[in-house]
C-alpha positions as CSV (number, residue, x, y, z in Angstrom):
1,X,8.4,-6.2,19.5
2,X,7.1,-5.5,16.0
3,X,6.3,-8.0,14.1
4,X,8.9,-8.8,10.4
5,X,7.3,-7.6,7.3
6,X,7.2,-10.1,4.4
7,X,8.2,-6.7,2.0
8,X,11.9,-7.0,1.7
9,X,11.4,-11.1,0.6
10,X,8.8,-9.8,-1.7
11,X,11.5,-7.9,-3.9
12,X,14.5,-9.7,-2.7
13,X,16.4,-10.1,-5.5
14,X,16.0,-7.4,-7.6
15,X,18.8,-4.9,-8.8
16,X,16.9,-1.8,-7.2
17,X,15.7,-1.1,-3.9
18,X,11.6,-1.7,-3.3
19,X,10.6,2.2,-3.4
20,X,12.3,2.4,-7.0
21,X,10.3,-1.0,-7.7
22,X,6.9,0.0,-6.3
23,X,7.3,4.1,-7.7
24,X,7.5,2.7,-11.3
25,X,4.8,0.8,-10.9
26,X,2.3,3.3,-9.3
27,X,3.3,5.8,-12.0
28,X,2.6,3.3,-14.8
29,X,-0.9,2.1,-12.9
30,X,-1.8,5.3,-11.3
31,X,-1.2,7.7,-14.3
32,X,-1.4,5.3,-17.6
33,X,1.3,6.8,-18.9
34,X,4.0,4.0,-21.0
35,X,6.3,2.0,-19.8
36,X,9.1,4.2,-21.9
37,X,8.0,7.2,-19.9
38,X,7.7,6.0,-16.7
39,X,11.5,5.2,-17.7
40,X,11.9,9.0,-18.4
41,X,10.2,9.8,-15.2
42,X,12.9,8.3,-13.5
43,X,15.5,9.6,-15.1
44,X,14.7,13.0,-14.6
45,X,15.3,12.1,-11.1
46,X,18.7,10.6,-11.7
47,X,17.6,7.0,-11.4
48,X,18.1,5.1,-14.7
49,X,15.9,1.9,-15.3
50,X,15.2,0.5,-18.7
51,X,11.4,-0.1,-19.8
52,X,12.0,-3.5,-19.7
53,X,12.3,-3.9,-16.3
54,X,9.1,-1.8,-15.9
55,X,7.8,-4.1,-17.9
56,X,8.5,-7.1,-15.7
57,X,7.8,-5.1,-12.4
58,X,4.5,-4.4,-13.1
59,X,3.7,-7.9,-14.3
60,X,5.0,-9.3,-11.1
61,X,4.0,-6.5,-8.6
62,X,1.3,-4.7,-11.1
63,X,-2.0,-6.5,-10.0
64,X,-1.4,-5.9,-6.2
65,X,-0.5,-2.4,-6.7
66,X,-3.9,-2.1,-9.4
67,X,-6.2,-3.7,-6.8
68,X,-4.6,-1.7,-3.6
69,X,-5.1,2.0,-6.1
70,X,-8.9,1.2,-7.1
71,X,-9.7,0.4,-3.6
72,X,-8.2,3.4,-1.7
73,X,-10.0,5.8,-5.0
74,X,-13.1,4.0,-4.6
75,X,-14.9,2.1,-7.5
76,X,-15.2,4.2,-10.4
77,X,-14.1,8.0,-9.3
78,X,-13.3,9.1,-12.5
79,X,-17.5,8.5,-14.0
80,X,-18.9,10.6,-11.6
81,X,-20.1,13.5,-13.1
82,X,-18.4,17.2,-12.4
83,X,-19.7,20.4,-13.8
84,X,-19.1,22.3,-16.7
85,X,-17.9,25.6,-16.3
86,X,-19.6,28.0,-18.5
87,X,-17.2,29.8,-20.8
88,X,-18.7,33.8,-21.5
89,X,-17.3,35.6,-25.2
């Protein structure tokens, strides 16, 4: 028997359903992009959230998701150096 995952009491309460919850808040952590286009992101796929509840997800959820991104990229990825191509006239 599997054991009961704490996830659903984790966003119980909230209006939408946890992979709404926890796609807004990778987008906004995982991309940088604002909270007001994160809210576009999502309505280009039909699901209409205002800013301000991005805003509160990723104050609540938004230090979890931070820590779990940094540690499956590895500590500072994006410094390591990458070659630049040579551009010919």
């Amino acid at each position: 028997m599997s054991q009961p995952s704490t996830r659903p009491t984790l966003y119980k309460g909230y209006r939408f359903p946890p992979e709404i919850i926890s796609r807004c808040v990778w987008l906004y952590y995982r991309f940088g992009v604002s909270l007001r286009d994160v809210s576009e992101l999502m309505l280009a796929r039909g699901i209409e959230v205002s800013h301000e509840a991005i805003r509160l997800w990723t104050l609540r959820f938004g230090t979890e998701y931070a820590r779990r991104l940094r540690r499956t990229r590895g500590p500072a990825q994006f410094l390591k150096s990458r070659p630049t191509p040579v551009r010919h006239s």
